[in-house]
Phi, psi and omega in degrees: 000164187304180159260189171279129177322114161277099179263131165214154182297100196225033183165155183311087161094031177219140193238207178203099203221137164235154190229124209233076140231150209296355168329318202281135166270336197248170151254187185186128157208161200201137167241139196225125160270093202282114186240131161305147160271155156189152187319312197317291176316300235300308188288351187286314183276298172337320191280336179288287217306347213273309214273328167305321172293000153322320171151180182220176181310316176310306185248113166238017146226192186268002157271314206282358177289277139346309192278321190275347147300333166262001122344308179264050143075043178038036182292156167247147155271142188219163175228163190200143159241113163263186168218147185224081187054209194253088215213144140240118190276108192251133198220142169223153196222182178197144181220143171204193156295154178256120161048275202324331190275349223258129202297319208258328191126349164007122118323066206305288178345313184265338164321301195272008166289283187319323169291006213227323162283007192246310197278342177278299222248321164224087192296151162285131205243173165242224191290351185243022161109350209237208203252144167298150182285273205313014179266314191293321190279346180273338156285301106037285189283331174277358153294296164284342159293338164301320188261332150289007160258016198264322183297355190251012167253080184326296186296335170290299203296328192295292201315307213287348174291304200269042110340272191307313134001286199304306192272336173020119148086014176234142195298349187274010199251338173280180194261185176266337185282327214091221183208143174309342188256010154269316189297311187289356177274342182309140172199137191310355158301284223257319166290009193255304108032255158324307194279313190278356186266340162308343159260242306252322182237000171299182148247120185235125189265108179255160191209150198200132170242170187125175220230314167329173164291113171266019191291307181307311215272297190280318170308327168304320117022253152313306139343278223287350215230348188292303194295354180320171148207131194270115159224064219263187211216147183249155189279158174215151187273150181282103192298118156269164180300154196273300190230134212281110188291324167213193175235144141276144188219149208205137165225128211219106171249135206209173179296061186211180205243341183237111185295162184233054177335110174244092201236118154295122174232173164215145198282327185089005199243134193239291188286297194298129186285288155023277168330299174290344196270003199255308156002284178303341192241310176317333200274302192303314204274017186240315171224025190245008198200156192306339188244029166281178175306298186317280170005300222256022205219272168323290219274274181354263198298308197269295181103031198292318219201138190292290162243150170189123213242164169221146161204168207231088172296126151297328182268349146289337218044015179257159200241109192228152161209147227226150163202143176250133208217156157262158198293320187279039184243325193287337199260026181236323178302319179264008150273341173275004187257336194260347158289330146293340140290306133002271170326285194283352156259354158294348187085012186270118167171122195306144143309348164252010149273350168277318160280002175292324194278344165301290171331268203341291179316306178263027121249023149286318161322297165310294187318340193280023189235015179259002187215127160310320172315307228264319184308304194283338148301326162298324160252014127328286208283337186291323145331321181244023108313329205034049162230146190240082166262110166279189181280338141335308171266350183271011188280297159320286221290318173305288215276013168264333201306111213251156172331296179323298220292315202272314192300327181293328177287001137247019131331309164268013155309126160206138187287139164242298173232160175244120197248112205224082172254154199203149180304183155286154173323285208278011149247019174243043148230359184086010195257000000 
């Protein structure tokens, strides 16, 4: 397994953090700007990583771009938009080889440093200062086919509605992409706009995976990030309400043939690691595994559901569990997901389902060391958590979790809202 993250501090609110294992032929580093969402921003920032990755003052088209990536060993560039609780991660990365491979003795490492601080820091502009139009409007247009594509993923679309319900007016309820009708507003003006208040109030997270030496990669870093100016903000994660004062139930109908059962719940769990990791395993052993309550009970024994899933955001604390069902199925489906909820707070559940659901978790937990990309997410969020667990230890920490332990957390379940889409009448009669 990786090693432990090495964070240190090289600028107002930037930090410079590495993770070294030798398992790996490559490295991977990537900078992330860490922003509160909010409706207005959010597609106005989606749109930079994309358009940076485009070239930079040095390399400004795609071959002169190109030619210096296959120089460096065929490294690739990537762009990425998360969301993290109510938080958006605008990220440009770089992946190549390491030092050791490199024929002639190349500095591959600090290459692609540099190159990856030329595409961050100094994009290419045009005569008046700002991002080229034709770079902005073909991102610009992939932006918004992303986010009109989220409807044509039903299930998807669903979670993120009663999402949007639960949290109403709170930043974990926007999306990451945004909404379409800010994204049609982009202009090289106003993403360029975007891109500069993101060095100036982001927090910004470099990060180096990898099997290498990170020294080169944080002097170049550190060189490159020293002229800024900074009037950045520190993050803390956004606390939600603990426990669901009533249920709301909201129903939404469209062109499809399989309804799509959603229910919000909240957890109660804020502080206590104990707590989130008790959380977790109660999530799993309720929907998160084939041989969960939902799985064998809902989908199985009754035949309530096409699927039927439960998952556990850590950085919210909150709890969906998502099914795909026929319409005259919902109110016998949400009432056996709330019996079975039930169930695990009575303790009806065996000591070998509680450990199969352990095995599992940790060896999911274990996959997240099989890719630098999955190493370096992991201690993303463990950063903007403000914890440095690797999965090793969090591995011990699942397998401390106790009987006791799962039933209070669910216990401290409670429903908030019901998310219900479903066809028109006349395609649920078949016409």
């Amino acid at each position: 397994m990786g090693k432990r993250l090495i964070r240190k501090e090289i600028g107002d609110k930037i930090h410079f953090s590495s993770i070294i294992d030798e398992k790996f032929k490559h490295n991977r580093l990537s900078v992330n700007f860490v922003t509160p969402l909010s409706r207005e921003t959010a597609s106005g920032n989606a749109v930079v990583p994309f358009i940076l990755r485009k070239g930079c003052r040095e390399y400004p088209d795609f071959t002169a771009l190109n030619e210096k990536l296959s120089e460096l060993y065929g490294a690739a560039l990537h762009a990425d938009v998360s969301k993290y609780s109510g938080y958006q991660v605008i990220e440009v990365s770089i992946r190549g080889i390491d030092d050791r491979f490199a024929l002639c003795g190349e500095d591959i490492t600090g290459a692609c440093a540099q190159l990856l601080a030329s595409v961050a820091l100094d994009p290419k502009l045009d005569e008046n200062g700002v991002f080229h139009k034709e770079d902005v409007e073909s991102e610009k247009q992939y932006i918004i086919d992303t986010i009109e594509s989220l409807i044509n993923e039903k299930r998807g679309y669903a979670i993120s509605q009663c999402m949007q319900f639960m949290c109403k007016g709170e930043p974990v309820a926007v999306r990451r992409y945004g909404y379409r009708a800010e994204a049609e507003k982009i202009t090289p003006e106003s993403a360029f706009q975007a891109y500069q208040m993101l060095l100036k109030t982001a927090a910004v997270e470099i990060i180096f995976t990898g099997s290498g030496s990170p020294v080169t990669a944080e002097k170049v870093f550190t060189e490159r990030f020293s002229g800024l100016e900074r009037d950045s903000f520190g993050y803390e994660l956004v606390k939600l309400r603990a426990k669901a004062d009533k249920v709301s139930e909201h129903t939404e109908t469209m062109e499809l043939s399989q309804s799509k059962l959603v229910m919000g719940m909240r957890t109660g769990l804020y502080e206590n690691l104990k707590q989130v990791n008790a959380a977790r395993i109660f999530t799993a052993l309720f929907g998160g595994t084939p041989f969960s309550k939902l799985f064998q009970n809902v989908r199985e024994r009754l035949s309530l559901c096409y699927y039927c899933a439960a998952r556990f955001d850590v950085a919210t604390k909150l709890l969906l569990v998502d099914s795909g069902i026929e319409y005259e199925n919902k109110q016998k489906a949400q009432d056996e997901i709330m019996a079975q909820l039930s169930a695990i707070q009575n303790g009806q559940f065996s000591d070998e389902e509680l450990t199969n659901t352990k095995l599992l978790v940790n060896n999911s937990i274990r996959a997240t060391t099989d890719s630098l990309a999955s190493i370096e997410g992991w201690y993303m969020a463990q950063i903007l958590r403000g914890q440095n667990i690797p999965p090793e230890d969090d591995v011990k920490n699942i397998d401390a979790v106790t009987r006791q332990d799962v039933i209070d957390a669910a216990k401290a379940v409670t429903l908030d809202t019901v998310y219900f889409l479903t066809g028109t009448a006349e395609e649920r009669q078949g016409g």
